[in-house]
N, C-alpha and C positions, 0 to 999 in steps of 0.2 A: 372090211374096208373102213376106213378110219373115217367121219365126218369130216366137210371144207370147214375150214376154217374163214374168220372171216378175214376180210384186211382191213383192221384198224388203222391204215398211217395214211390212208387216203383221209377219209374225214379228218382227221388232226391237222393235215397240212391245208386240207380247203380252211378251216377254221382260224387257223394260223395267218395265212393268205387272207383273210378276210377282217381278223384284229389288225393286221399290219397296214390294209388297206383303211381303214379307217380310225386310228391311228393319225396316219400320215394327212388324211386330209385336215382332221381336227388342229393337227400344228399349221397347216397352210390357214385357215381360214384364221386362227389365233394369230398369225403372221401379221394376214390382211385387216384385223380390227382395230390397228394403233391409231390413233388419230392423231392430225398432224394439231401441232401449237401453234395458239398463236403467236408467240414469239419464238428464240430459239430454241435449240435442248440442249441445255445447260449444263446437264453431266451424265454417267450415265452412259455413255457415247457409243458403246459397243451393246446395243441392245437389238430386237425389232424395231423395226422401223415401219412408217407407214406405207400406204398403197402408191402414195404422188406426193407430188410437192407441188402446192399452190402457183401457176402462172409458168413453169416449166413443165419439159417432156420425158417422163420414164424414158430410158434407152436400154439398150441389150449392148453384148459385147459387136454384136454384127452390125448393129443400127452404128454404136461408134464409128467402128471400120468402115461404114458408108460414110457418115457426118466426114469421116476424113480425109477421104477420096475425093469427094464429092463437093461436097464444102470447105474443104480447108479447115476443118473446124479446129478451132484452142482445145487441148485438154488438158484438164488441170488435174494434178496428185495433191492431194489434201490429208496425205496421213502423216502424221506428226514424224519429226527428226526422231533417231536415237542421239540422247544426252546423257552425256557423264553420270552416273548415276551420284546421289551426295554422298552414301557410305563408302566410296573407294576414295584412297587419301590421296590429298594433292599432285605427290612424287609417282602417284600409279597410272603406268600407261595407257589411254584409253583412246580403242580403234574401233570407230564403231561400224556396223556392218554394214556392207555396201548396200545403197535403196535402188531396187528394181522395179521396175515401175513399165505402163505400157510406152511402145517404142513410140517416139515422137511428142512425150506431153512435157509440160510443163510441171515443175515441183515446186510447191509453194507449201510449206509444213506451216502447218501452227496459226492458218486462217481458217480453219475447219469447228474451231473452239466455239462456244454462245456466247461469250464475252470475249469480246478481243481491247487489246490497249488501243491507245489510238497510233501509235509506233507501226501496230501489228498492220491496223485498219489501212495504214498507208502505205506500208510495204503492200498487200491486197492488191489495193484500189493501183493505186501504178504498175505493178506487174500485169496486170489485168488490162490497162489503158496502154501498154506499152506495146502488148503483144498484140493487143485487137488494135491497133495503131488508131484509138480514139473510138473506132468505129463501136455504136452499141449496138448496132446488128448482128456482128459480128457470132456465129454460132461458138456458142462456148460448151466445155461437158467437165461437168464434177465430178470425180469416183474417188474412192478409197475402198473398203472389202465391205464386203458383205454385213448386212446387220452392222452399218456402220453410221453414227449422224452426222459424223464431219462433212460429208460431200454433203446432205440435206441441208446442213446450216449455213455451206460455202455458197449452194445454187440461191436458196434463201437471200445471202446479206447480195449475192452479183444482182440477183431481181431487183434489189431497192436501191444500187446504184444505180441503177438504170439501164440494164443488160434487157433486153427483148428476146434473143433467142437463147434461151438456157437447155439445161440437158443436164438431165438427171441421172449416170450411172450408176444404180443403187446397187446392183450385184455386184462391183467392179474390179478387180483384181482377181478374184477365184473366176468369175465369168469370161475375161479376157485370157486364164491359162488353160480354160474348160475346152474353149475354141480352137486354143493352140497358136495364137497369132503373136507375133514377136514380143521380146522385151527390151529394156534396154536400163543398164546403170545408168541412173537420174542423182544428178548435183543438183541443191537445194538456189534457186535463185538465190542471188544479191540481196543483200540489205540487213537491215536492223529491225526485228521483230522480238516480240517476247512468248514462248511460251501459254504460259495464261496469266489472268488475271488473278490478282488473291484477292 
């Protein structure tokens, strides 16, 4: 009669299970240590981010979807246009790819930057007074994706206009398709903006 053998692939996968497990909280808690600036973030833009944003409210994809029902709330897309890139030459066609965006917001490219011109500042500032028709109660919500500072720096400069209920979508884009809830091809509001600052 041959001796059991043992089964080695249990313990390997609890151990496995258990690296993985911690692991993963290691990058959650490294997520949560960013500290916010005191001014904007400047570059960089696609990095961690931190836990809140000073005088605004973290939201979720679902918290949105109430703000919108419920509030009426503005939502604003704050990821930058696709632009001509400069090495394709003047005569070469450029189409650039449709921006999908959650169903119902507003697209405002290019005020998500930490230095905006003052062109930019006011394209902002009037998009923002136009749609909240003045009002600064008015609930407003900034997203762009994940690990993303554009929307932190947009909720950021609405706060020191003088916005009172802000709304911080920090997961935003991947969280709103995680949920399943509609999209829609978003055109870049009106006006004269620039990019960034040199």
């Amino acid at each position: 009669m041959k001796p059991k053998q043992r089964n080695s692939v249990k313990p390997v996968c609890t151990f496995l299970a258990m690296l993985i497990l911690l692991l993963s909280s290691k990058l959650v808690l490294a997520s949560t240590d960013v500290p916010e600036p005191a001014g904007y973030r400047m570059e960089d833009y696609d990095a961690p981010v931190p836990e809140g944003l000073h005088g605004a409210t973290r939201v979720t994809a679902l918290d949105v979807k109430k703000l919108q029902t419920e509030k009426n709330a503005l939502v604003v897309d704050v990821i930058p246009e696709h632009r001509k890139p400069d090495f394709l030459p003047e005569n070469q066609i450029w189409i650039p790819v449709p921006h999908k965006g959650l169903a119902g917001a507003l697209w405002l490219p290019d005020v998500g930057f930490g230095a905006l011109s003052e062109v930019t500042e006011h394209y902002f500032r009037s998009h923002l007074q136009k749609a909240t028709e003045g009002n600064f109660d008015h609930p407003v919500v900034f997203y762009c994706r994940i690990d993303c500072w554009m929307s932190w720096n947009a909720g950021k400069r609405a706060l020191e206009f003088g916005y009172t209920e802000v709304y911080w979508f920090a997961d935003g884009i991947e969280d709103w398709a995680f949920e399943g809830f509609e999209f829609d091809i978003l055109t870049a509001a009106e006006g004269q903006r620039q990019q960034k600052v040199e």
